[in-house]
C-alpha positions as CSV (number, residue, x, y, z in Angstrom):
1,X,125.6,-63.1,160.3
2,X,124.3,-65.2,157.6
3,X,123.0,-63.3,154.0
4,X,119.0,-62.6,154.2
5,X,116.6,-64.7,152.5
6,X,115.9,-63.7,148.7
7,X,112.7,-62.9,147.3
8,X,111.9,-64.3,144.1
9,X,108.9,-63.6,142.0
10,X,108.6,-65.7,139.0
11,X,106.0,-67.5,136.9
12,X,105.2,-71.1,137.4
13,X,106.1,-72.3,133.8
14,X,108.1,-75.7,133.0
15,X,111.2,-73.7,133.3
16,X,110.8,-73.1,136.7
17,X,108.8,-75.8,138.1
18,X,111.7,-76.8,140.3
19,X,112.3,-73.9,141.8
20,X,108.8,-73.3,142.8
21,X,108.5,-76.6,144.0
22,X,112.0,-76.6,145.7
23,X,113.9,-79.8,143.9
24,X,116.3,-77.0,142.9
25,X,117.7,-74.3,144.7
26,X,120.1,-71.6,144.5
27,X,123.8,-72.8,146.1
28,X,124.3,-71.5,149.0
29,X,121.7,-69.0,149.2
30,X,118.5,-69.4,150.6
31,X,115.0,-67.9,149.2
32,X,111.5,-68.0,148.9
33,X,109.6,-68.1,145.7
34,X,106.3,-66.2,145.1
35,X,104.3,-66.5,142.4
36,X,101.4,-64.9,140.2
37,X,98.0,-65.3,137.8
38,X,99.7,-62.8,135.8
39,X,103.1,-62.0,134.6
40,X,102.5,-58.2,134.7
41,X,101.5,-58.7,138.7
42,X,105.3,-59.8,139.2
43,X,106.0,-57.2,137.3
44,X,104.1,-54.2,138.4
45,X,105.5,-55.8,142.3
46,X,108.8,-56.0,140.9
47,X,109.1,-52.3,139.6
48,X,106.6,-50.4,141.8
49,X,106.6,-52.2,145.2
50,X,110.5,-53.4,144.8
51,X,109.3,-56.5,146.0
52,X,111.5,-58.7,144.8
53,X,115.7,-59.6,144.7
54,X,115.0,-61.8,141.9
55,X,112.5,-61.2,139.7
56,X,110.9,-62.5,136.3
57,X,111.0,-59.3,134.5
58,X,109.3,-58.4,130.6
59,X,112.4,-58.1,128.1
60,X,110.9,-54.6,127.4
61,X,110.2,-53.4,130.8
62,X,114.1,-54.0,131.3
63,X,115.3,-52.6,128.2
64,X,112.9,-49.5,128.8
65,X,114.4,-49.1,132.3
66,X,118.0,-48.6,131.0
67,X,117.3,-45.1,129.6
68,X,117.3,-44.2,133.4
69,X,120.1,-41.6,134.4
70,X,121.0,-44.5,137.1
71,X,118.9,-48.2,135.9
72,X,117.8,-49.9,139.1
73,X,118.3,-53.9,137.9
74,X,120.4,-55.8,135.9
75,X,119.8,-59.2,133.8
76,X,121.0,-62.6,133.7
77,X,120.4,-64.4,130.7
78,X,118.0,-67.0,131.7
79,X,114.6,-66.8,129.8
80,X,112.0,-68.4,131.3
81,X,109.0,-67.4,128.8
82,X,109.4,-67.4,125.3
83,X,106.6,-67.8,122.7
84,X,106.7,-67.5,118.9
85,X,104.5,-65.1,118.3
86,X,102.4,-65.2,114.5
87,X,99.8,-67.1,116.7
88,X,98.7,-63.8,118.7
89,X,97.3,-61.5,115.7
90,X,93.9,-61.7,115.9
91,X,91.5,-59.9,113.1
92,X,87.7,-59.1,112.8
93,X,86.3,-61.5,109.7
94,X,84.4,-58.8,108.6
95,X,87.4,-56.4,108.6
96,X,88.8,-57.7,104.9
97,X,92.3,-58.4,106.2
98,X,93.0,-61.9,104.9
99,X,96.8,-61.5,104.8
100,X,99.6,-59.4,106.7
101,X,99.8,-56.2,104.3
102,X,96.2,-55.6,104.7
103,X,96.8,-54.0,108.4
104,X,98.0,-51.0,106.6
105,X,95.4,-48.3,107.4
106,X,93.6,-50.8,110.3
107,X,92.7,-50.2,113.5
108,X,94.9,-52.7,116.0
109,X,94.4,-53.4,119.4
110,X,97.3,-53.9,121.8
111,X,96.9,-55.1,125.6
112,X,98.7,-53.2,128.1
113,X,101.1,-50.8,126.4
114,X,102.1,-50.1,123.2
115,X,105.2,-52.2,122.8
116,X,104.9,-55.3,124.9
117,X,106.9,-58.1,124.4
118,X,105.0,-59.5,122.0
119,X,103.7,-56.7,120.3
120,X,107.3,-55.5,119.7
121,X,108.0,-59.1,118.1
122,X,105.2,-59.1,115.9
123,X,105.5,-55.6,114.7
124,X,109.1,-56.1,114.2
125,X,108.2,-59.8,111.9
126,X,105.6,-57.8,109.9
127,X,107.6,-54.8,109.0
128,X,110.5,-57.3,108.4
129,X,108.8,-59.9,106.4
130,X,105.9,-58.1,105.3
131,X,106.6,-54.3,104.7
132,X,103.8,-53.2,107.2
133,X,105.4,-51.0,109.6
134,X,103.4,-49.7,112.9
135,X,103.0,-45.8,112.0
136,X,100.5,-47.3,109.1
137,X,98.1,-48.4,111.6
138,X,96.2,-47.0,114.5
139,X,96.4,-48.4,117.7
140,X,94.2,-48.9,120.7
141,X,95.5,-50.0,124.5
142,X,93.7,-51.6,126.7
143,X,92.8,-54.7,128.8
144,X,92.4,-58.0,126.9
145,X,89.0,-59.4,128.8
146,X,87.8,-56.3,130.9
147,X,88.1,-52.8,130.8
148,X,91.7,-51.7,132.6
149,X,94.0,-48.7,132.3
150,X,97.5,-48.8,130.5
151,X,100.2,-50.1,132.6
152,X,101.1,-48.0,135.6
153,X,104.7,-49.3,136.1
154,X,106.9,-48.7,132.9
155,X,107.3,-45.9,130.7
156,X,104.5,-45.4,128.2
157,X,106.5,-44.3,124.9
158,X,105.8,-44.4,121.2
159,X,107.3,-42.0,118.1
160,X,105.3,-39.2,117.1
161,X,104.6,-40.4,114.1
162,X,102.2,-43.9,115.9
163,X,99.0,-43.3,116.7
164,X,98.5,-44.7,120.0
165,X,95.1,-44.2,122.2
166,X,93.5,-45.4,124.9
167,X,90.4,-48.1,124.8
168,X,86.9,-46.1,125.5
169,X,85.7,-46.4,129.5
170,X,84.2,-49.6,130.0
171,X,85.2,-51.1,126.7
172,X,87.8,-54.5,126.3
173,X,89.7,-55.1,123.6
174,X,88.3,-58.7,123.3
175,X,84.6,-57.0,123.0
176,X,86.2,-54.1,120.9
177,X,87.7,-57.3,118.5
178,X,84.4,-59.2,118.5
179,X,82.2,-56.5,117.6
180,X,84.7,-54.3,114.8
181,X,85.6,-51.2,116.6
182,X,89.1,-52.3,116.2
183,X,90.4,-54.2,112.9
184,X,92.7,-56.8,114.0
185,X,94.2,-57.1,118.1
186,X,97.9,-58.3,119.3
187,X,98.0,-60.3,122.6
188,X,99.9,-62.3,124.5
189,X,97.0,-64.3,125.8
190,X,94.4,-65.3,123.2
191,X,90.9,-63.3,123.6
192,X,88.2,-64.3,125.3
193,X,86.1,-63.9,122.1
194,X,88.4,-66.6,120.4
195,X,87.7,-69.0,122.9
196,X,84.6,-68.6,123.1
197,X,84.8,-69.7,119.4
198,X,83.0,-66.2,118.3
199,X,82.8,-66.8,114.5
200,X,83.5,-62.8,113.6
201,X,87.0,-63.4,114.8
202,X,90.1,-65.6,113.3
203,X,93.5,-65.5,113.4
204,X,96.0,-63.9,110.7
205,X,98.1,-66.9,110.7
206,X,95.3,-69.3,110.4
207,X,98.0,-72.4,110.2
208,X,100.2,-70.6,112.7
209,X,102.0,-73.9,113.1
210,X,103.2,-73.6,109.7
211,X,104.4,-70.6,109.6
212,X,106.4,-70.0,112.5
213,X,107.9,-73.6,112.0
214,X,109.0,-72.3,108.6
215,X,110.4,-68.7,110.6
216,X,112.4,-70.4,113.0
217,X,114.2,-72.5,110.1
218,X,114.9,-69.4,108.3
219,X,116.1,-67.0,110.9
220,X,117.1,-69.5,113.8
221,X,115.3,-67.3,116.3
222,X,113.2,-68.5,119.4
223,X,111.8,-65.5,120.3
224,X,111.9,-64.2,124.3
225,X,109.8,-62.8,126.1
226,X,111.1,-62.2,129.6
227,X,114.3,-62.3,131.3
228,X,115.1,-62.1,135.1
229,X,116.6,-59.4,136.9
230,X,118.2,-58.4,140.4
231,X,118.8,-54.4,141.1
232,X,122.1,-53.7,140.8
233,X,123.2,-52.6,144.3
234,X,122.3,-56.0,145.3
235,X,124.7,-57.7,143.2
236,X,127.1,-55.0,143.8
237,X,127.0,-56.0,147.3
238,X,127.0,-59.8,147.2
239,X,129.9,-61.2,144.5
240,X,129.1,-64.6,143.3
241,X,125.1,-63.7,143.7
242,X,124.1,-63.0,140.1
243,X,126.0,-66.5,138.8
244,X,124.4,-68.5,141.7
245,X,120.8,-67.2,140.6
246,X,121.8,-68.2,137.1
247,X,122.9,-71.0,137.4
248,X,119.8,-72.1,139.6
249,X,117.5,-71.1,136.9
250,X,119.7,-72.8,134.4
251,X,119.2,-76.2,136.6
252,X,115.6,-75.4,136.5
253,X,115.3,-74.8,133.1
254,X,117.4,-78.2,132.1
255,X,114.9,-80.0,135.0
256,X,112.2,-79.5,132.9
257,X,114.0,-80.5,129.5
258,X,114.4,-83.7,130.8
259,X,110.8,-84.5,132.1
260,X,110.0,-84.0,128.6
261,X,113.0,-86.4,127.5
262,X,112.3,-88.6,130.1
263,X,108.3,-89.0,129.3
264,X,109.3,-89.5,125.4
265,X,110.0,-93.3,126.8
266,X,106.1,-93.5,128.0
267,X,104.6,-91.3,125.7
268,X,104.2,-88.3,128.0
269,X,102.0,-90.3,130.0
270,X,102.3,-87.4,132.5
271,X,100.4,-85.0,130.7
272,X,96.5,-85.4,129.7
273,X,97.5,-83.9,125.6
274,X,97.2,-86.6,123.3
275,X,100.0,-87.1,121.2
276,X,102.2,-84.7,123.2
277,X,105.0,-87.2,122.1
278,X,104.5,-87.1,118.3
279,X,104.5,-83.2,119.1
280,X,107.8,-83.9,121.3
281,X,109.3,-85.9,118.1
282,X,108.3,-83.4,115.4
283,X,110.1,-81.1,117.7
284,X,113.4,-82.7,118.4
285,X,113.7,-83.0,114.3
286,X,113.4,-78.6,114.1
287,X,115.2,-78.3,117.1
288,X,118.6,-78.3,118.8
289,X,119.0,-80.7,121.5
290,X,119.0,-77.7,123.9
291,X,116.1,-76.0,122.6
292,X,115.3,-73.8,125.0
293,X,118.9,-72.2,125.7
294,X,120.3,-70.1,128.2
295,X,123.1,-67.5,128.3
296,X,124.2,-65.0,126.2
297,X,126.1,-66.7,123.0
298,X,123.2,-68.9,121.8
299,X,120.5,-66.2,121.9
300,X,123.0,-63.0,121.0
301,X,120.9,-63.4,117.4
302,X,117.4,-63.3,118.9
303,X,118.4,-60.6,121.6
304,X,120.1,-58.2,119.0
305,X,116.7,-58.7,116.5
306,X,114.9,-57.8,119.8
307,X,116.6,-55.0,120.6
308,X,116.7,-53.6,117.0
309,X,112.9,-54.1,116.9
310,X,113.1,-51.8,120.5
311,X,114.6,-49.2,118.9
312,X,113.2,-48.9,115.1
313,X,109.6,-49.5,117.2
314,X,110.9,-45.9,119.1
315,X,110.9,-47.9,122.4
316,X,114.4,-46.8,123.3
317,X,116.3,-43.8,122.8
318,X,119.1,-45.4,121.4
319,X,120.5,-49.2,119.8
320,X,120.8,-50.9,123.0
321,X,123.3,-53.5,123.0
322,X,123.3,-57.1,125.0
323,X,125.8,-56.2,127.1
324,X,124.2,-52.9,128.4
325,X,121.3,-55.9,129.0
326,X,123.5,-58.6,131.6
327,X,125.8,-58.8,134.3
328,X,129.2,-58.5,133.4
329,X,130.7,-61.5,134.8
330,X,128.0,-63.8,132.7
331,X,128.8,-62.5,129.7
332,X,130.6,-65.3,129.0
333,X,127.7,-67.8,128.8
């Protein structure tokens, strides 16, 4: 008897266009790919509803899960979403933080839980760069656009010494920004107050660009946001499973590269951005050629600042290491 179909649940980004559409699959293995609005839907489907054999999983939600007595997945280093993250601090303009060391003593909104991927990035660069470390503020969870409850399908953790609270019934942290019940907001998505174009909010980084242009250069790191997981008896149970997922989602991943390579000949005539190729050229100068690596030896540097950001934020019980993170036989990527 032929192996079941898998169930993949994964975001529709540039990195896995092809395997959403189907111009790449995994050898030898057949599966179906669902997909979501929201990366916390896969998510919460993923951990609550096992759902999924393969699954786009937050890089916290995983490393959370390993304090476990007996951890239900296991990794494979592809990264399909990864975002440098000085663009998502949002302040209130009437708040008097012009610069990172004024959040000491602010009120700062986080969507979610406290500790999502990107909150743990950007506490972990302004603590690093900036000396501003999260038990000096407050913080206030919520929902970014409407009122919603703190994630139901990971554990809710912070040290003793973080003030963490909920965001009153009814309230959003996008209103709560807007109208300076909370001093400054961290998102992964931008506010709906922001886009709106509210002139009582603005970001921290106002030339964001800049400055994470000039972070990259200095530390080398890209950061990551999510990796992709299958549980463990699974791969236990099929040998040769976990390196044909990875290397499918590495084919993906290279797939889109090239489109981009590809429409530098044409300008990017495929996408409606003007001067997405000037971008695409300002780009290749910063970048590697591979800019947007998998496996474990080009990102060990960003992982391990991750993971030491996990702990120190009081997200783990203990230094977590990259190999407690992956399958053992793709170690060697």
């Amino acid at each position: 008897m032929s192996d079941p179909t898998l169930r993949v649940g994964t975001m529709p980004y540039d990195t896995t266009e092809a395997l959403v559409d189907g111009s790449v699959t995994f050898d030898g293995v057949q599966a179906t790919v669902a997909t979501a609005d929201l990366a916390s839907d896969i998510f919460r489907r993923t951990v609550i509803g096992r759902e999924f054999d393969v699954s786009e999983l937050g890089l916290t939600v995983h490393a959370r899960m390993l304090d476990a007595d007996e951890p239900p997945f296991v990794a494979i280093p592809a990264f399909p979403a990864r975002v440098f993250r000085h663009s998502c601090v949002f302040v209130n303009t009437a708040s008097g933080i012009t610069r990172p060391e004024d959040l000491a003593g602010k009120t700062v909104g986080e969507f979610g839980m406290y500790g999502q991927d990107s909150g743990i990035w950007v506490k972990g660069i302004l603590s690093d760069d900036h000396g501003v470390t999260p038990s000096q503020c407050r913080w206030v969870i919520g929902g970014l656009d409407r009122p919603m409850a703190p994630f139901d399908f990971v554990p809710q953790r912070h040290p003793a010494d973080v003030h963490v609270e909920h965001a009153p019934p009814g309230r959003s942290l996008s209103e709560m920004l807007e109208s300076g019940e909370i001093d400054a907001l961290v998102s992964s998505n931008v506010p709906r107050c922001v886009m709106d174009g509210s002139p009582d909010v603005a970001r921290l980084f106002p030339d964001y660009e800049s400055v994470e242009r000039d972070y990259y250069r200095r530390t080398g790191i890209f950061p990551i946001m999510h990796t992709v997981v299958l549980p463990r008896a699974l791969v236990a149970e099929r040998p040769g499973l976990a390196r044909a997922v990875y290397d499918g989602y590495l084919a993906a991943k290279n797939a889109g590269m090239d489109r981009y390579r590809r429409g530098r000949k044409i300008y990017q005539v495929g996408t409606m951005l003007p001067w997405a190729n000037a971008l695409f050229e300002r780009d290749t100068d910063l970048f590697p050629a591979d800019w947007w690596p998998y496996g474990l030896a080009a990102n060990r540097t960003t992982l391990d600042t991750f993971l030491r950001y996990h702990f120190e934020q009081g997200l783990s019980a203990r230094r977590l290491t990259c190999e407690e993170l992956f399958v053992p036989e793709l170690l060697d990527t």
